[in-house]
C-alpha positions, 0 to 999 in steps of 0.5 A: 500500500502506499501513504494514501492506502491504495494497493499499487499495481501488479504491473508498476511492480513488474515494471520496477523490478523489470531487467534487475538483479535480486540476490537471496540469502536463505531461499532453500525454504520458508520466507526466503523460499516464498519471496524468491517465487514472489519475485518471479511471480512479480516479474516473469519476463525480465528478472534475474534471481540469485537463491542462496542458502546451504542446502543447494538441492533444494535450491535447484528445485526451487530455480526448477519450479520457477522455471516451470512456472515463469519460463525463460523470463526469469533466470536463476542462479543457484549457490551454496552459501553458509552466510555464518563464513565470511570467506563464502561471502566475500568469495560470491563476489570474487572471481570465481563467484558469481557469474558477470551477468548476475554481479550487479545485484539491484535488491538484497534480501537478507534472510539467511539468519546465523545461530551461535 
């Protein structure tokens, strides 16, 4: 809703987030799974989705259901990320992390959550 209480429309959020980059942490389940099928839901024909989290088997079928829903409209790329390393984390945007057309992340979910 915006500061007059209307919903915005479907289309200006598709339109917002048209040709952008949306990085989430924790996406294998729960919110960060449910925002990353938002995401492409919003967007299905310009979006790039990057989905981490540790557990990368569930992060293929989340990358495969979107792709069954959405097409080709939204790319996703899949990583296996432990966000309590800080060396994983630095390493997603080194060299040999992520690919050159998904390294200028636009959106930033972070929902990954780190338990000592």
């Amino acid at each position: 809703m915006n500061l007059n209480g209307s919903m915005r429309s479907h289309n200006s959020i598709a339109n917002n987030l048209s040709g952008k980059t949306v990085l989430i942490t924790g996406a294998s389940s729960g919110i960060g799974r449910s925002t990353a099928l938002e995401f492409a839901r919003s967007s299905p024909q310009d979006l790039k989705l990057i989905v981490t989290a540790r557990r990368v088997g569930r992060l293929h079928e989340l990358a495969t259901e979107i792709k069954n829903e959405t097409g080709d409209g939204v790319k996703v790329f899949v990583m296996e990320l432990d966000v309590s390393r800080p060396e994983e984390i630095e390493a997603m945007f080194g060299e040999q992390g992520l690919p050159d057309e998904f390294r200028d992340v636009d959106v930033l979910v972070n929902n990954a959550c780190v338990f000592h």
